[in-house]
C-alpha positions as CSV (number, residue, x, y, z in Angstrom):
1,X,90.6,61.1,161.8
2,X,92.4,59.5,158.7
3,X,90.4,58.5,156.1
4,X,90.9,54.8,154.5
5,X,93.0,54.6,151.3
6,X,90.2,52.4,149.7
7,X,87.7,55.9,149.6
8,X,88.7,57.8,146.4
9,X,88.6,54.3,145.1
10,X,85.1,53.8,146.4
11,X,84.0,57.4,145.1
12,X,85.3,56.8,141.9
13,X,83.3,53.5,141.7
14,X,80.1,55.4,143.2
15,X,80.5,58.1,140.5
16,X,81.1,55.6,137.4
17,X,77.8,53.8,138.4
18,X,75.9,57.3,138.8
19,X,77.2,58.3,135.5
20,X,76.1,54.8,133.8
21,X,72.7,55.0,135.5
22,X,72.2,58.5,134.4
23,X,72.8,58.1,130.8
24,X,71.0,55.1,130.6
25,X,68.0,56.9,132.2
26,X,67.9,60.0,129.9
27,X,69.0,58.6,126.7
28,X,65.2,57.6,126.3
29,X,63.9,61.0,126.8
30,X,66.3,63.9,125.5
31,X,67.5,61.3,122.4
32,X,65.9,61.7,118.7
33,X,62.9,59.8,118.3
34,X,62.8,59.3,114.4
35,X,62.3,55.7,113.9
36,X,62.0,54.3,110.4
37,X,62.9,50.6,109.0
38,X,66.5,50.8,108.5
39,X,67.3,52.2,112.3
40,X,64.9,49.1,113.4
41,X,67.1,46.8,111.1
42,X,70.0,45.2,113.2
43,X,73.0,46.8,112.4
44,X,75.6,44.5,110.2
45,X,78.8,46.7,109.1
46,X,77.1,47.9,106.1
47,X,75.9,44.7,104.4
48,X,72.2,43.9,104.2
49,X,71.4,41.3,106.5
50,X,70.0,38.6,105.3
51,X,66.3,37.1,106.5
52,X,67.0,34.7,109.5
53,X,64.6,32.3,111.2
54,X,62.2,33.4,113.8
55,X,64.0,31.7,116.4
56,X,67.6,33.3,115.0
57,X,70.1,31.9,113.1
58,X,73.1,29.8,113.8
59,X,76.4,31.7,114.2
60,X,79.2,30.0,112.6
61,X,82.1,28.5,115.2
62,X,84.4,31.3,114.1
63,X,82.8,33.9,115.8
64,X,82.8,32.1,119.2
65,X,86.9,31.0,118.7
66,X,87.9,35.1,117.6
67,X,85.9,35.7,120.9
68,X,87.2,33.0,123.0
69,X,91.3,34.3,121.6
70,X,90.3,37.7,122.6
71,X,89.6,37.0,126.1
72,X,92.4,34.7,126.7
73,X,94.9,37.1,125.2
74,X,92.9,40.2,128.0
75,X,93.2,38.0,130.9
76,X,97.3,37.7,130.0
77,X,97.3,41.4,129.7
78,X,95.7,41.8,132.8
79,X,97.9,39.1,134.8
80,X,101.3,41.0,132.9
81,X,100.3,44.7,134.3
82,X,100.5,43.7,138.5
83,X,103.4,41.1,137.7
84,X,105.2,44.0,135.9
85,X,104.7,46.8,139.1
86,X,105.7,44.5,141.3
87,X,108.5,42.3,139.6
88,X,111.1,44.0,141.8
89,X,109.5,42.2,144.9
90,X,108.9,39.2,143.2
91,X,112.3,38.6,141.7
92,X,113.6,35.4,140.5
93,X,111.0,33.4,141.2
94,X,107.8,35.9,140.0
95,X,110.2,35.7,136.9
96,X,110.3,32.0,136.4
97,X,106.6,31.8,136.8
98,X,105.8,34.8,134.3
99,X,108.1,32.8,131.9
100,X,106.1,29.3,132.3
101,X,102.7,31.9,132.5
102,X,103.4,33.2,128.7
103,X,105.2,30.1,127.3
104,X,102.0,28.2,128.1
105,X,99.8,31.2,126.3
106,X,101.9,31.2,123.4
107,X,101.6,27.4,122.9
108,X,97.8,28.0,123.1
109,X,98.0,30.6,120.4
110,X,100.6,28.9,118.1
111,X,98.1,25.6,118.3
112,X,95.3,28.0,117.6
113,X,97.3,29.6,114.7
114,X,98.6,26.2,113.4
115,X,94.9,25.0,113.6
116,X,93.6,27.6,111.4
117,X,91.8,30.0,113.9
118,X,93.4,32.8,112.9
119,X,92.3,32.8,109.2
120,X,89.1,34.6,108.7
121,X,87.5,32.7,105.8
C-alpha cells in the first residue's frame, strides 16, 4: 500500500491545529494571574492612551490604507513564489504575464506613493 503524497501535508496541518488548540487551552490555567490597571489598559507602544468613547473611537483612514498596502504587496509575494518554482515550465508566456502582473502592482504603489499614502503624518 502506498500512502498519498497529500499525508505529511495533512499531519502537519493536524499537528499545527493541536498545537494552536493546546496553547490556547492552557494559557488560562498555567499563565500568571496578577492583574492590576495597567495590564487591563489596551496596550499602545508605550504612549498613554487617551480616554475614548464608550462605543470606541474613530481610527483615522491611514491605518486602514498601511493595512490595505500590506496585503496587496503579500498577495504579490505569494503569486511571485509558485510563478518563480515553476517559470521553467511556464516560459515565455508565464514571463510576459509576471511582467504585466508586477507592472500593474507597481502602478498601484507609485499612485499610492504619489498620493501621499506612504507618508506617515
Amino acid at each position: 500500500m502506498t500512502l498519498s503524497p497529500y499525508v505529511p501535508i495533512v499531519g502537519l496541518l493536524i499537528l499545527g491545529a493541536l498545537f494552536a488548540l493546546f496553547s490556547v487551552s492552557i494559557a488560562p490555567i498555567v499563565g500568571p494571574k496578577r492583574y492590576n490597571r495597567a495590564k487591563l489598559e489596551a496596550y499602545e507602544c508605550g504612549i498613554e492612551p487617551a480616554p475614548q468613547p464608550v462605543g470606541g473611537g474613530r481610527f483615522p483612514v491611514k491605518f486602514y490604507l498601511t493595512a490595505m498596502l500590506f496585503i496587496i504587496f503579500d498577495i504579490e509575494i505569494i503569486f511571485l513564489y509558485p510563478w518563480a518554482v515553476s517559470f521553467d515550465a511556464l516560459g515565455l508566456f508565464g514571463f510576459v504575464e509576471m511582467v504585466l502582473f508586477i507592472v500593474t502592482v507597481f502602478i498601484a504603489y507609485t499612485y499610492v506613493w504619489r498620493r501621499g499614502g506612504l507618508n506617515w503624518d
